[in-house]
PDB file of N, CA, C, O and CB in Angstrom:
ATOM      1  N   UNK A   1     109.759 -98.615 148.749  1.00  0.00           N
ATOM      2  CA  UNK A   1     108.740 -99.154 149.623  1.00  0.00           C
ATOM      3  C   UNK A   1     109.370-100.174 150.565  1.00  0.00           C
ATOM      4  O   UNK A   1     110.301-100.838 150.109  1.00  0.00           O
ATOM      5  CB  UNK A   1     107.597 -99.789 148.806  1.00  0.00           C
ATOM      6  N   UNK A   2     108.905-100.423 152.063  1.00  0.00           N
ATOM      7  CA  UNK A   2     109.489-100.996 152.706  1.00  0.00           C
ATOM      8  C   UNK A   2     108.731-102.451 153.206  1.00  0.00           C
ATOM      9  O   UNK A   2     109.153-103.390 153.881  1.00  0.00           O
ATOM     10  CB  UNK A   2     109.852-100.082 153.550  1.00  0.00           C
ATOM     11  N   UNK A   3     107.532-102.213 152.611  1.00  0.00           N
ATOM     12  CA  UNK A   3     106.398-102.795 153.045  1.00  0.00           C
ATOM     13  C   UNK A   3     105.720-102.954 151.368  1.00  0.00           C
ATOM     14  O   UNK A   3     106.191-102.278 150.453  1.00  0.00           O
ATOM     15  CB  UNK A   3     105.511-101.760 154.323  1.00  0.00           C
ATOM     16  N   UNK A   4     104.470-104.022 151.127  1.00  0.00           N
ATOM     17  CA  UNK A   4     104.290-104.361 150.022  1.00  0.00           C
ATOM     18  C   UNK A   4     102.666-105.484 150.365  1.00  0.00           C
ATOM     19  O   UNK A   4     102.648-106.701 150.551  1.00  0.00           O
ATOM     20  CB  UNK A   4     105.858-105.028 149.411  1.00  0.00           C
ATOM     21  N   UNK A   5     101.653-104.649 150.348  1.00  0.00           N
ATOM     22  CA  UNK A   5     100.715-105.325 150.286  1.00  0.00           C
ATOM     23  C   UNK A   5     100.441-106.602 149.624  1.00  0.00           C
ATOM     24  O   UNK A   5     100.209-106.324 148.448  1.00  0.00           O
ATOM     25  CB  UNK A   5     100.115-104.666 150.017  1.00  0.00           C
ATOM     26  N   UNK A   6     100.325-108.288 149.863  1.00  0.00           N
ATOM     27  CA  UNK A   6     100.032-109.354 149.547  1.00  0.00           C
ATOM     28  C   UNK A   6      98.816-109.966 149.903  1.00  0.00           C
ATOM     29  O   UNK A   6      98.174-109.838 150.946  1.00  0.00           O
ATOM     30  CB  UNK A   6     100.856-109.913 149.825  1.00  0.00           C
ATOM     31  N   UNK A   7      98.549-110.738 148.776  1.00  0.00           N
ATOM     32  CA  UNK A   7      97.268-111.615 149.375  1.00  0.00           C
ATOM     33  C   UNK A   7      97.975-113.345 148.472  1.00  0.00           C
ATOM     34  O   UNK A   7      98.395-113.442 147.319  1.00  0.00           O
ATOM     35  CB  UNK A   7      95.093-110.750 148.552  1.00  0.00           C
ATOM     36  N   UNK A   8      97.877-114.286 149.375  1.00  0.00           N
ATOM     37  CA  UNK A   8      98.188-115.407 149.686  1.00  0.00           C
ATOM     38  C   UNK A   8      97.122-116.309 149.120  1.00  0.00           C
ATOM     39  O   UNK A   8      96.160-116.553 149.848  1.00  0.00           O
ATOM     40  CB  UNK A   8      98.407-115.466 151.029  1.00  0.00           C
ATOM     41  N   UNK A   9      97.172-116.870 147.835  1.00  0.00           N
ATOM     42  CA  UNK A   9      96.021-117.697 147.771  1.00  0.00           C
ATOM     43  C   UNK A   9      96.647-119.312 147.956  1.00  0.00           C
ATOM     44  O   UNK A   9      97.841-119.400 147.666  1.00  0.00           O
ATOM     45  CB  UNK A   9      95.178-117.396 146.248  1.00  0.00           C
ATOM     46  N   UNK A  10      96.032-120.483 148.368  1.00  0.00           N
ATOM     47  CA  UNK A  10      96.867-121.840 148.376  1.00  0.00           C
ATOM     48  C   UNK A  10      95.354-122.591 147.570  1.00  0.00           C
ATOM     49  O   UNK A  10      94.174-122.269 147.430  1.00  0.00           O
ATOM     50  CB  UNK A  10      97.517-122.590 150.378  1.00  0.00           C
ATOM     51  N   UNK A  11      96.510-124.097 147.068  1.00  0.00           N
ATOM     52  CA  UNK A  11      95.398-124.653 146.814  1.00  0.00           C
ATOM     53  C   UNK A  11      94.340-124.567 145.178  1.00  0.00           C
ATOM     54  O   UNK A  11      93.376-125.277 144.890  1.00  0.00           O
ATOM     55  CB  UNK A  11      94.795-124.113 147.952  1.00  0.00           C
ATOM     56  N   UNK A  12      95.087-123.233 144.206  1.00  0.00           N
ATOM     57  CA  UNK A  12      94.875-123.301 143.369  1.00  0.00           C
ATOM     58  C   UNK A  12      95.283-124.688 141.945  1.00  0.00           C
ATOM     59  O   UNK A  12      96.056-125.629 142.124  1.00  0.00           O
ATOM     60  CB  UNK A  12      95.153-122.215 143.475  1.00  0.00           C
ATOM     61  N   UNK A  13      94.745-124.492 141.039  1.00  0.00           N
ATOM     62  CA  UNK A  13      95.041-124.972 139.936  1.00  0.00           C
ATOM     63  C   UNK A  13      95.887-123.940 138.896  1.00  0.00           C
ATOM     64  O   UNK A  13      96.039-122.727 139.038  1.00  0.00           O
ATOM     65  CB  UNK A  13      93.799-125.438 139.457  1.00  0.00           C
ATOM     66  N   UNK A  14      96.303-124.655 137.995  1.00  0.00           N
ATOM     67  CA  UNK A  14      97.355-123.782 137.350  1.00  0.00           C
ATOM     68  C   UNK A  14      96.596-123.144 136.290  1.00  0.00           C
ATOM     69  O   UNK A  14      97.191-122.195 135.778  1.00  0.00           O
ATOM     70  CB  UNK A  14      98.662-124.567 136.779  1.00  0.00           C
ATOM     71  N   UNK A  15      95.121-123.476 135.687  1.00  0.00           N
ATOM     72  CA  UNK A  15      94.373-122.402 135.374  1.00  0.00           C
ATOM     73  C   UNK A  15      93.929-121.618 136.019  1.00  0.00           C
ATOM     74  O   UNK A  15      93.905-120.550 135.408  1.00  0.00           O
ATOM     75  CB  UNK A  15      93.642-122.578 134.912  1.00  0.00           C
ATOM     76  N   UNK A  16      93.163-121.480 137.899  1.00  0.00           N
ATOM     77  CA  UNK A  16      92.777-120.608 138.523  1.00  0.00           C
ATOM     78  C   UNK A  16      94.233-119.500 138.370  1.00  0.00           C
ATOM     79  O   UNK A  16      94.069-118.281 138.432  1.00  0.00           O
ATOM     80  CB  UNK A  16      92.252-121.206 139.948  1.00  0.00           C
ATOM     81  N   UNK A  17      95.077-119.874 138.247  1.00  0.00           N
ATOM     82  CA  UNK A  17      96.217-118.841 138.689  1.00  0.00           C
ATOM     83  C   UNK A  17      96.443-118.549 137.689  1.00  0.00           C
ATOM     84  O   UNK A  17      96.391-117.322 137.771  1.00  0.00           O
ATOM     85  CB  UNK A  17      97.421-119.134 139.422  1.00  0.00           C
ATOM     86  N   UNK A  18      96.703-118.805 136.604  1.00  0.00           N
ATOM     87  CA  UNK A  18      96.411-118.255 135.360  1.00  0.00           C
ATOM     88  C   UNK A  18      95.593-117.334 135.116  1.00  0.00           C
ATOM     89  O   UNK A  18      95.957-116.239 134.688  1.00  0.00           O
ATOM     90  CB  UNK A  18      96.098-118.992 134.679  1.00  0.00           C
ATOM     91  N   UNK A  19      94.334-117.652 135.358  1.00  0.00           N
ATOM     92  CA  UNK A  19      93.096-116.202 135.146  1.00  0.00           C
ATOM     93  C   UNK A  19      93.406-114.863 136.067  1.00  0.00           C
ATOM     94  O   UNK A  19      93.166-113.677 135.840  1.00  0.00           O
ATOM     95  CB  UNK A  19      91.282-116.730 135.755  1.00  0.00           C
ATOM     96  N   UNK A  20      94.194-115.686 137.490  1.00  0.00           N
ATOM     97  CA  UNK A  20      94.230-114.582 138.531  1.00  0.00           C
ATOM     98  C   UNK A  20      95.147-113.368 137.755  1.00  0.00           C
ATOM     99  O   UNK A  20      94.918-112.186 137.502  1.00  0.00           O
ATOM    100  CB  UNK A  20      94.989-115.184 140.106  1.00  0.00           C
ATOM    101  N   UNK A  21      96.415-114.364 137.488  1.00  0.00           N
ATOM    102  CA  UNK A  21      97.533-113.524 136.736  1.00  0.00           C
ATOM    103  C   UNK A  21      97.362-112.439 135.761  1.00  0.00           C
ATOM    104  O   UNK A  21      97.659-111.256 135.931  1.00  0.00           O
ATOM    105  CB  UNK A  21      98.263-114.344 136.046  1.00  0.00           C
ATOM    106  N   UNK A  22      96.637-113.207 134.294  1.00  0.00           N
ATOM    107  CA  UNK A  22      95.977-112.796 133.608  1.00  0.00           C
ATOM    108  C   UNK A  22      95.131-111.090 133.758  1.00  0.00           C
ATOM    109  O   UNK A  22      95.304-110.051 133.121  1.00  0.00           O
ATOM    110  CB  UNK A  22      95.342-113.881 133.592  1.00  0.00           C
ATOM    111  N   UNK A  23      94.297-111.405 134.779  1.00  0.00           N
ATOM    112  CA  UNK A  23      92.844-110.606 134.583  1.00  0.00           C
ATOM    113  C   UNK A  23      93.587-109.505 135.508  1.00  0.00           C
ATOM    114  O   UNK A  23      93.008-108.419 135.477  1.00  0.00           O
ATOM    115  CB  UNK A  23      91.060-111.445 135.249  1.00  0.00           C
ATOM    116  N   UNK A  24      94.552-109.539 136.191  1.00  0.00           N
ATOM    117  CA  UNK A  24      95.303-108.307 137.259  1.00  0.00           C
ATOM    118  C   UNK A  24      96.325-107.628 136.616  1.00  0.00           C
ATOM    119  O   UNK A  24      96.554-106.426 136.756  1.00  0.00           O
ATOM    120  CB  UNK A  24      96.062-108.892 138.649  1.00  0.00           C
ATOM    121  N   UNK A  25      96.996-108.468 135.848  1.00  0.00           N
ATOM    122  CA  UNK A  25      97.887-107.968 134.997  1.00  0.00           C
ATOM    123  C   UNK A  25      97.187-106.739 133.968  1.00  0.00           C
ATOM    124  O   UNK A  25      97.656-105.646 133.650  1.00  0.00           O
ATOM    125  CB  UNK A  25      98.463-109.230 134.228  1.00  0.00           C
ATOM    126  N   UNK A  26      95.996-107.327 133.627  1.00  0.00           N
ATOM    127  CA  UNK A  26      95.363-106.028 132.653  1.00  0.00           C
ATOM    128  C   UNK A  26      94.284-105.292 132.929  1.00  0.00           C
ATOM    129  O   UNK A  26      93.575-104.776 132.065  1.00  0.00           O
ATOM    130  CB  UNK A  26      94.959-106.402 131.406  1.00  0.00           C
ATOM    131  N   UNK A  27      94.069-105.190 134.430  1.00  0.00           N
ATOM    132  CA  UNK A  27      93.530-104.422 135.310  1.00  0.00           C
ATOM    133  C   UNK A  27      94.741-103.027 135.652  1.00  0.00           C
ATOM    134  O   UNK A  27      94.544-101.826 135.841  1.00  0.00           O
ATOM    135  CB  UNK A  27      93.131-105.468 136.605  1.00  0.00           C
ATOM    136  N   UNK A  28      95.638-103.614 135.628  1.00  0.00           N
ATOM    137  CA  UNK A  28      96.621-102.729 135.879  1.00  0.00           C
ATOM    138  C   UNK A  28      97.464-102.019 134.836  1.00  0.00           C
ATOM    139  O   UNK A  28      98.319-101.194 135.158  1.00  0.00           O
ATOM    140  CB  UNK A  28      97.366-103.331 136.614  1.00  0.00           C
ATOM    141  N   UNK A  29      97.173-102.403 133.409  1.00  0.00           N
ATOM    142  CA  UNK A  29      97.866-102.040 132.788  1.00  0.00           C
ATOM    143  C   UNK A  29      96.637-102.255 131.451  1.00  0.00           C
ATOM    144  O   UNK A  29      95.655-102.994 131.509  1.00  0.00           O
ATOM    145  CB  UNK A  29      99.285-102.703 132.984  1.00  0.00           C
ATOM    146  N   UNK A  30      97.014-101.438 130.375  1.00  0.00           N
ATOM    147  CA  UNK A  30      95.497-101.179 129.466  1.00  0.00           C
ATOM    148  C   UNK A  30      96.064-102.292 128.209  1.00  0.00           C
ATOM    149  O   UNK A  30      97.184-102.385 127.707  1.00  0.00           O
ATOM    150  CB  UNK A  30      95.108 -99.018 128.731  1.00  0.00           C
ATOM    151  N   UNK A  31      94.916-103.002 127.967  1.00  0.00           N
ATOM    152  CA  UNK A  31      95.343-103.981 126.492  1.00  0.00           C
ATOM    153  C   UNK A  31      95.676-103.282 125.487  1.00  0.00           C
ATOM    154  O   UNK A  31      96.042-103.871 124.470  1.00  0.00           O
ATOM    155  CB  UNK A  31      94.232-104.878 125.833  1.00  0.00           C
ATOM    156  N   UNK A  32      95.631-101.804 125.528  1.00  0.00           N
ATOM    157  CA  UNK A  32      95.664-101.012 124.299  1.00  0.00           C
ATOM    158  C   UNK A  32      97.581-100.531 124.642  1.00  0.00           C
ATOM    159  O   UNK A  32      98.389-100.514 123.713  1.00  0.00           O
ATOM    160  CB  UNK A  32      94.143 -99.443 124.291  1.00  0.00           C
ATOM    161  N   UNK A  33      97.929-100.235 125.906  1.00  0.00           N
ATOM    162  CA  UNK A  33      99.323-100.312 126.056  1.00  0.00           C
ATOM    163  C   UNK A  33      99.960-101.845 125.572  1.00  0.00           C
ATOM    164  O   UNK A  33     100.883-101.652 124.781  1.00  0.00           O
ATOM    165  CB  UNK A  33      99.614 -99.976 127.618  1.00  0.00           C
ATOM    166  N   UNK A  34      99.798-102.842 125.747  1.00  0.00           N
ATOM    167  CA  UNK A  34     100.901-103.517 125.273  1.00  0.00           C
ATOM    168  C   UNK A  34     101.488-104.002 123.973  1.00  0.00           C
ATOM    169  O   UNK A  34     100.803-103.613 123.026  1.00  0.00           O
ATOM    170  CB  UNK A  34     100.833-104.311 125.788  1.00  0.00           C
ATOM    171  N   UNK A  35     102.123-104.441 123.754  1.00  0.00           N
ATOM    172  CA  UNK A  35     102.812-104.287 122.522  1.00  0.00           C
ATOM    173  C   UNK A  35     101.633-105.517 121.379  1.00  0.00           C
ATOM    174  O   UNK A  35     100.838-106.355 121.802  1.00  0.00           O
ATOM    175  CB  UNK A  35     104.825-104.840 122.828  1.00  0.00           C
ATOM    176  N   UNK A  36     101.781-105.357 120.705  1.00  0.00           N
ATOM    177  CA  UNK A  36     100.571-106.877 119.751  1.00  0.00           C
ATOM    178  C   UNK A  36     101.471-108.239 120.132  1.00  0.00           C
ATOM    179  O   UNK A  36     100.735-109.211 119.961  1.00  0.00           O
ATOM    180  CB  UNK A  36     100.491-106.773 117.247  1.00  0.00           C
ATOM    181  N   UNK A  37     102.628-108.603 120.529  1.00  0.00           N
ATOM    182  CA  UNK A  37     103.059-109.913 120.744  1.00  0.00           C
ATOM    183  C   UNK A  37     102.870-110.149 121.987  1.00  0.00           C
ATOM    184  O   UNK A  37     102.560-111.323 122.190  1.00  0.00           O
ATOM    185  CB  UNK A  37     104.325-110.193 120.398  1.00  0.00           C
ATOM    186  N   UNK A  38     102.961-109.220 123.306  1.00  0.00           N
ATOM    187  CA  UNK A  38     102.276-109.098 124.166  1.00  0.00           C
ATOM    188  C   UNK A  38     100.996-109.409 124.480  1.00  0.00           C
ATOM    189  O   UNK A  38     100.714-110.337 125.238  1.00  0.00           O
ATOM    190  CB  UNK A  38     102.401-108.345 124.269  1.00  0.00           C
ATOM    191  N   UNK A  39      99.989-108.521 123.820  1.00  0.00           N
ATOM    192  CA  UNK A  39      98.698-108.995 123.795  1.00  0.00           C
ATOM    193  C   UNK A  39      98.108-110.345 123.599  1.00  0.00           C
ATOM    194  O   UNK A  39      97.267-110.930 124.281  1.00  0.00           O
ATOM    195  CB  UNK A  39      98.250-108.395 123.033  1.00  0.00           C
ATOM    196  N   UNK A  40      98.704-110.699 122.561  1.00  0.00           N
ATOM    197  CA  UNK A  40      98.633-112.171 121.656  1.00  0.00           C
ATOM    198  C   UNK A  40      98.950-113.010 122.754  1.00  0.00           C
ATOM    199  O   UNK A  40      97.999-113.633 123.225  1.00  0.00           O
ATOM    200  CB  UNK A  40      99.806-112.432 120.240  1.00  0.00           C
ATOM    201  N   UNK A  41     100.285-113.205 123.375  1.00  0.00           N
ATOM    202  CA  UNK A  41     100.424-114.198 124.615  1.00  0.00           C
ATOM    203  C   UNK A  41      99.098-114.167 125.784  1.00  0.00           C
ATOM    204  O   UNK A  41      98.498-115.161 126.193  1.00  0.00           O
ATOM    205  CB  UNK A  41     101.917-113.726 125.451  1.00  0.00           C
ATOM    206  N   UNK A  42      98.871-112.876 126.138  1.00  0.00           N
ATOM    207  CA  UNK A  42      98.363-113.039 127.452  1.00  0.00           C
ATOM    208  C   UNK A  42      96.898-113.378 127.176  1.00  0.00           C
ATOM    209  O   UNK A  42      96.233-114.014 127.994  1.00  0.00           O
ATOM    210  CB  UNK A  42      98.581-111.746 128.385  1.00  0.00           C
ATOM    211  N   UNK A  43      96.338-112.886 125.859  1.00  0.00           N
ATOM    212  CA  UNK A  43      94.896-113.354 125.572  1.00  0.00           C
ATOM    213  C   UNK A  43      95.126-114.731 125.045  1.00  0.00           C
ATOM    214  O   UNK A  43      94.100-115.399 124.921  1.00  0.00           O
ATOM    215  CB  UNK A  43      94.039-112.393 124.473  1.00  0.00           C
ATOM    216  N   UNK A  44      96.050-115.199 124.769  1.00  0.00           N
ATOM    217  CA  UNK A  44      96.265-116.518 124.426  1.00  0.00           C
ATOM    218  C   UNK A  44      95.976-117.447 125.655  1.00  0.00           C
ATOM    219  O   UNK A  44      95.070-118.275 125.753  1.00  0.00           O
ATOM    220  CB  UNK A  44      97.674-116.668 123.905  1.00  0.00           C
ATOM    221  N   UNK A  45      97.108-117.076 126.723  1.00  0.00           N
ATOM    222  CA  UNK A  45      96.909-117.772 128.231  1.00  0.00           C
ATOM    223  C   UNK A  45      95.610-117.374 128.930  1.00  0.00           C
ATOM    224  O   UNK A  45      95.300-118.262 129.724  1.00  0.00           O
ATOM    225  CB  UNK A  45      98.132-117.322 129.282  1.00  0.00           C
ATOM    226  N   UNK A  46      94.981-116.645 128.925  1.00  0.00           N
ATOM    227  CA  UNK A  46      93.738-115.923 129.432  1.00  0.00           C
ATOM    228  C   UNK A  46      92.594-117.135 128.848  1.00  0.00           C
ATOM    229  O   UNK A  46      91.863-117.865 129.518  1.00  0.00           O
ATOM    230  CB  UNK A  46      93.539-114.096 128.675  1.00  0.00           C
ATOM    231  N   UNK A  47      92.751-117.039 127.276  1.00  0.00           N
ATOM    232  CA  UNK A  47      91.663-118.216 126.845  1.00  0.00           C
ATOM    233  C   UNK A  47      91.960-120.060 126.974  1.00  0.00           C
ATOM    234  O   UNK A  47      91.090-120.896 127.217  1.00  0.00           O
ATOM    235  CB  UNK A  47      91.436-117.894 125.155  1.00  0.00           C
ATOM    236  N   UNK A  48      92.729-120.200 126.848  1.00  0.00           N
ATOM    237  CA  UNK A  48      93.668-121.344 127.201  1.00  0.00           C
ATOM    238  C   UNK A  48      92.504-122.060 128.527  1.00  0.00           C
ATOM    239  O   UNK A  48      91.640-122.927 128.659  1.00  0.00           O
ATOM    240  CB  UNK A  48      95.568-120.642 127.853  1.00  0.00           C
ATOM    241  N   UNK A  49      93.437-120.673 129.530  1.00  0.00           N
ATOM    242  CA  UNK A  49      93.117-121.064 131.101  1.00  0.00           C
ATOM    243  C   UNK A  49      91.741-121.094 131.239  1.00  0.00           C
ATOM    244  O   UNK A  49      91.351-121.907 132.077  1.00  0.00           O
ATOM    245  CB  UNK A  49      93.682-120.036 132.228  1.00  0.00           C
ATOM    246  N   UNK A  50      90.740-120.344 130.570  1.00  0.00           N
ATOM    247  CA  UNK A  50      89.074-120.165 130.749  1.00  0.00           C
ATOM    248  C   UNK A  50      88.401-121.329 130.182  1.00  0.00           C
ATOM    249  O   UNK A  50      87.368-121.848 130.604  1.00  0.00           O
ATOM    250  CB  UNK A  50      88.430-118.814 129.957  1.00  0.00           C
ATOM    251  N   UNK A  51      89.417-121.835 128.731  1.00  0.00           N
ATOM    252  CA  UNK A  51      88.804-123.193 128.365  1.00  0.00           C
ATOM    253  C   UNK A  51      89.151-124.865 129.198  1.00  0.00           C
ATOM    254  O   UNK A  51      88.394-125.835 129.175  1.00  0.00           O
ATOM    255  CB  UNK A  51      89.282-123.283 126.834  1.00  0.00           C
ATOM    256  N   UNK A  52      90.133-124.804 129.693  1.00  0.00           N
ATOM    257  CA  UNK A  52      90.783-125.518 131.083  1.00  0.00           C
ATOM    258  C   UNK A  52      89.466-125.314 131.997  1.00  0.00           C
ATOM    259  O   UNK A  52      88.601-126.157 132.236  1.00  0.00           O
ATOM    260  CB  UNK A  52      92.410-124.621 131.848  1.00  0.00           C
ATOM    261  N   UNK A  53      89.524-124.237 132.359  1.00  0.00           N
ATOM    262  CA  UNK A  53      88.394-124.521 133.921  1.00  0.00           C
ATOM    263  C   UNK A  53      86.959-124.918 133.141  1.00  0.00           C
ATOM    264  O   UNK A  53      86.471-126.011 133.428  1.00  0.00           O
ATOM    265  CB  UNK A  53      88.037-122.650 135.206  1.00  0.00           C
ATOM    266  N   UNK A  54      86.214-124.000 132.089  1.00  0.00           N
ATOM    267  CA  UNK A  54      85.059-124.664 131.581  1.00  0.00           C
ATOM    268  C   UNK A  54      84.888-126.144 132.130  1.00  0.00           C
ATOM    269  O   UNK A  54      84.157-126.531 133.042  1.00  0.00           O
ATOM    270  CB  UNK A  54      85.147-124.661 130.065  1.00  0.00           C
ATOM    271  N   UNK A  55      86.160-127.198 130.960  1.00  0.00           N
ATOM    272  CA  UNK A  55      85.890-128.450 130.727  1.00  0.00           C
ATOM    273  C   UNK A  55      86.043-128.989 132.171  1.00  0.00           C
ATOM    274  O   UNK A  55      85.402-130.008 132.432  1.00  0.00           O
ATOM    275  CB  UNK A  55      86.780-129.077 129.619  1.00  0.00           C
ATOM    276  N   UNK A  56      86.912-128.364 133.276  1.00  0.00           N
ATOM    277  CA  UNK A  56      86.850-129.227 134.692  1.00  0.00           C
ATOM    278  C   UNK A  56      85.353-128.884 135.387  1.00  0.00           C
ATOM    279  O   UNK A  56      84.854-129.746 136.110  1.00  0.00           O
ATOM    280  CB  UNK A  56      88.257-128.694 135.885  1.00  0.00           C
ATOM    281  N   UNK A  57      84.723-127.752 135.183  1.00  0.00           N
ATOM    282  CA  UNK A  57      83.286-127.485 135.894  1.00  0.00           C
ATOM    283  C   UNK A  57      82.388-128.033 134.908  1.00  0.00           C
ATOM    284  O   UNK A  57      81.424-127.799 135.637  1.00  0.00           O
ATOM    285  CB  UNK A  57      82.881-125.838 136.232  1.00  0.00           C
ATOM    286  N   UNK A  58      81.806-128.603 133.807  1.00  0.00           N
ATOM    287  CA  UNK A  58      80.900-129.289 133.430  1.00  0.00           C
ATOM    288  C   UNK A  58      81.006-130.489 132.704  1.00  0.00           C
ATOM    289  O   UNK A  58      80.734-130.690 131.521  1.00  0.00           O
ATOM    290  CB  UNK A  58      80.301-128.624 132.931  1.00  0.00           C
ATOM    291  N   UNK A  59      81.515-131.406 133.716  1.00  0.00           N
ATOM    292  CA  UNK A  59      81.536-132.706 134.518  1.00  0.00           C
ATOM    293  C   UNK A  59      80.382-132.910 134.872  1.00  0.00           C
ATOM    294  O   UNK A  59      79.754-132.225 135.679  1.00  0.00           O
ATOM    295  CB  UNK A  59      82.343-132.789 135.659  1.00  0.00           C
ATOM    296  N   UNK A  60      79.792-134.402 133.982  1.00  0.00           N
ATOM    297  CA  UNK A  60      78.450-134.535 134.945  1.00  0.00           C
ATOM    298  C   UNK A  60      78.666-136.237 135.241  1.00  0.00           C
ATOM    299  O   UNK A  60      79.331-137.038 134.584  1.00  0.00           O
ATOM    300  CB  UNK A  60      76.637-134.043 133.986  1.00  0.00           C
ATOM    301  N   UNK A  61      77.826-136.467 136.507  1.00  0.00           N
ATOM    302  CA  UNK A  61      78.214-137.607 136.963  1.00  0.00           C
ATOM    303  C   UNK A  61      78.513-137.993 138.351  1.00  0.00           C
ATOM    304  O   UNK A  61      78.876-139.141 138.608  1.00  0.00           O
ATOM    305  CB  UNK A  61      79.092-137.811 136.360  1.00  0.00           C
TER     306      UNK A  61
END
């Protein structure tokens, strides 16, 4: 390929990019393909990053 479709996000947090990573990575590839130590990491970082943004969006005050 000579050329390579991108999309540019700025301005994230290192959980937004986390979920981005996360949720494309296994859009593209099936949770049932990867290996169980595999799985284990990325649903690890997947929940990690979802409990990160929770606690920054319900902030009251």
């Amino acid at each position: 390929m000579m050329e390579v479709p991108i999309i540019i996000m700025d301005g994230l947090t290192d959980e937004e990019a986390m979920l981005i990573v996360t949720e494309t990575n296994l859009m593209q590839r099936s949770v049932a393909d990867l290996l169980h130590s595999e799985r284990a990491l990325v649903l690890a970082r997947h929940h990690e990053a979802l409990k990160c943004q929770v606690k920054g969006t319900s902030k009251t005050g």
